[in-house]
C-alpha angles and dihedrals in degrees: 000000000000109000116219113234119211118189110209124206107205095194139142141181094228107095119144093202098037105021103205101006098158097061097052114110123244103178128012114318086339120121125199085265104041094048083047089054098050092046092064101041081064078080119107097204105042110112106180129024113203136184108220103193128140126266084249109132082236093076090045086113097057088070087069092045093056087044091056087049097045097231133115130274128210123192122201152130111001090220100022111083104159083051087061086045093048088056107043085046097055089034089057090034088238125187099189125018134204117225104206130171133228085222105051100076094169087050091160099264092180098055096044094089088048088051093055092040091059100036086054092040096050097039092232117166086220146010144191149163117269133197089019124117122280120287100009086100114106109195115235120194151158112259081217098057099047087052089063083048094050084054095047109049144038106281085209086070098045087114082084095043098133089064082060091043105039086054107126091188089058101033148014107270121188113184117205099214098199093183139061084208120058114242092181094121101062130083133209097154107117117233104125121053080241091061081044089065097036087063100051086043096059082038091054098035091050114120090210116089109199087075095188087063096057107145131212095255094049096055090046087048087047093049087050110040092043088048083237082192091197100057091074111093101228094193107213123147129018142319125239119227127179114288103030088291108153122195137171122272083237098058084037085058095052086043092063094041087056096062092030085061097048096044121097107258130227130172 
């Protein structure tokens, strides 16, 4: 029985560092969103793009933006994004669900089929990319599954909603490792006007000239070829976990190895 696949684009106009980020443009006439957007419709199982933003009058304008790309909008809860997640999954009928941010513009369009292919032949709960830069990783997980997760945790914390997911103890978690070398280190999610510039420089520097098919690697050989100096993630300071709770990048690290190390492995 064939499974229907809903992407959902958890995104929103409200950023204290980059106000609107979502709506800048990072190639053409392309903003942050629309060239998201594009990208995942280059999948081949996707069934259902949706925009998952608040009712605040702020995110009026996304309603336009899912107009122009010609995909649905949802519009919750301001704080709770896995309540956004849980409706749009049981209003499309939906059997696995992506989890996509508005800041992440290179999420890894060309890995995103594979992922659904192992997650349903495996039968995982949740998978991810691993050893990849910050924010290239679609999530890819059972409806099922996140609705177990909705019942089981506090909906005002669901920003961090991947340290719920990604939770081997509580859920079978499969990682797709793309790479022999580890990229980890690097970032290409958008939160500062200096990641903003970043982006439309690998963009612009890309050898590749269908931008909107920029691959993963290409991104990681543009950011090195070109010394792109602020895509690598210098780790200093703390790490934010639900509650207030504050910890060290170091125990953050050995968290993640943790569930990378219990997780089931493909490559």
């Amino acid at each position: 029985m064939s499974q229907k696949v809903i992407a959902c684009i958890i995104s929103r106009t409200v950023s204290t560092r980059l106000p609107l980020k979502v709506l800048r443009n990072v190639f053409e006439d392309y903003s942050m969103l629309d060239y998201i957007i594009q990208r995942l419709k280059l999948s081949k199982k996707i069934d259902e793009i949706v925009i998952c933003t608040s009712v605040e009058k702020a995110d009026d304008i996304l309603e336009d933006v899912a107009q122009k790309n010609k995909v649905n909008i949802y519009r919750g809860s301001p704080e709770k994004v896995i309540e956004r997640m849980i409706v749009v999954g049981d209003e499309y009928k939906g059997d696995i669900l992506l989890r996509v941010t508005g800041d992440n513009v290179f999420t890894s369009y060309e890995y995103i089929d594979r992922q659904i292919e192992l997650l349903q032949e495996n039968n995982l709960d949740y998978l991810r990319l691993n050893g990849v830069p910050i924010g290239s990783s679609a999530e890819v997980m059972k409806f099922e599954a996140l609705k177990k997760c909705y019942s089981e945790m506090d909906p005002m914390v669901s920003e961090y909603l991947m340290l719920y997911m990604f939770e081997p103890d509580n859920y079978k978690c499969g990682i797709l490792n793309p790479f022999s070398e580890d990229y980890s280190n690097y970032t290409i999610t958008v939160d500062t006007p200096e990641d903003y510039v970043r982006t439309k420089e690998i963009i612009n520097l890309s050898t590749n000239n269908n931008k909107l098919r920029l691959t993963l690697k290409e991104v990681i050989d543009t950011i090195v070829e070109n010394n792109i100096i602020n895509a690598i993630y210098n780790p200093t300071g703390d790490v934010k976990y639900p509650y207030g709770k504050i910890i060290s990048f170091k125990e953050y690290k050995k968290d993640m190895e943790r569930r990378i190390n219990k997780s089931t492995h493909f490559s």
